[in-house]
C-alpha positions in Angstrom: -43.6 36.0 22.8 -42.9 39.4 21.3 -45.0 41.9 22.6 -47.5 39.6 23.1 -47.7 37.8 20.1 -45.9 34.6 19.1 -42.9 35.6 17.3 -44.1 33.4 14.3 -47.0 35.3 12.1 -48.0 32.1 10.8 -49.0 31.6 14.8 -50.8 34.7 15.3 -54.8 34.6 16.3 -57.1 37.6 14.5 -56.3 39.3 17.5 -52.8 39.0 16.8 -53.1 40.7 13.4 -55.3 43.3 14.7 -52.6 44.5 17.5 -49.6 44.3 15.0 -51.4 47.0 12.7 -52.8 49.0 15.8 -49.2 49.3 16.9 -48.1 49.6 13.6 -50.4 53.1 13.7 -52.8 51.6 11.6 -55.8 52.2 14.2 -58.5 52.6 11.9 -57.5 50.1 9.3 -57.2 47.2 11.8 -60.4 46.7 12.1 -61.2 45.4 8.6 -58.4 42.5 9.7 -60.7 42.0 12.6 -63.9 42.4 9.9 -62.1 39.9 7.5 -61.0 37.6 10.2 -57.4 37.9 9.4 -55.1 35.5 11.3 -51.6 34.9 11.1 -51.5 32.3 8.3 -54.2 34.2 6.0 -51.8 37.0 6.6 -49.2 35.6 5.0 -51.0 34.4 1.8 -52.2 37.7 1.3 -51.5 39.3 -1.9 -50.8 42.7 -2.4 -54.4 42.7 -4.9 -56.0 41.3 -1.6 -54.5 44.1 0.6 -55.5 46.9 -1.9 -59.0 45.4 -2.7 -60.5 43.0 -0.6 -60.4 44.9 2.5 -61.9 48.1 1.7 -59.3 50.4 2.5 -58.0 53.6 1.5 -55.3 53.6 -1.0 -52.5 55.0 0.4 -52.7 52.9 3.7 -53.8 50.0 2.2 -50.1 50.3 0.0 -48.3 50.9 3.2 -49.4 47.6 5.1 -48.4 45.9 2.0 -45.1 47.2 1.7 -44.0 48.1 4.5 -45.9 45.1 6.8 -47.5 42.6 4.9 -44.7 41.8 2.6 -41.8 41.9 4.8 -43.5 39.3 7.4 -44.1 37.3 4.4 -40.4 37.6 3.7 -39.2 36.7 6.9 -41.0 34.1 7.6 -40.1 32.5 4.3 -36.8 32.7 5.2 -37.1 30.9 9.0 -39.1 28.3 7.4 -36.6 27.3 4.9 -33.5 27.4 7.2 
């Protein structure tokens, strides 16, 4: 567990998703992962389209989850699941 959450995203529950971004200091955003019911493994299919678009949010935070969250979990676990 890392700060409560399985350390794998493809593990997390919506709840999961919804504490990473609230931690992340994405308070009001998290809620359209909760809205969406965004767990760990819809996470990590995401596009960044999806991010922008299908969750109704504001532009500039809606890039930042990509970039700086969405697609580096995506990354990551990529890698442990190949190795």
């Amino acid at each position: 567990m890392e700060n409560g959450r399985p350390p794998d995203p493809a593990d997390w529950a919506v709840t999961d998703v919804v504490n990473y971004f609230r931690t992340a200091g994405f308070e009001e955003q998290a809620s359209a992962f909760q809205e969406q019911e965004i767990d760990g493994k819809s996470l990590l299919l995401m596009t960044r389209n999806d991010v922008l678009t299908g969750l109704q949010l504001k532009l500039g935070p809606a890039l930042k989850i990509y970039e700086y969250h969405v697609k580096p979990l995506q990354t990551k676990h990529l890698k442990n699941s190949s190795s």
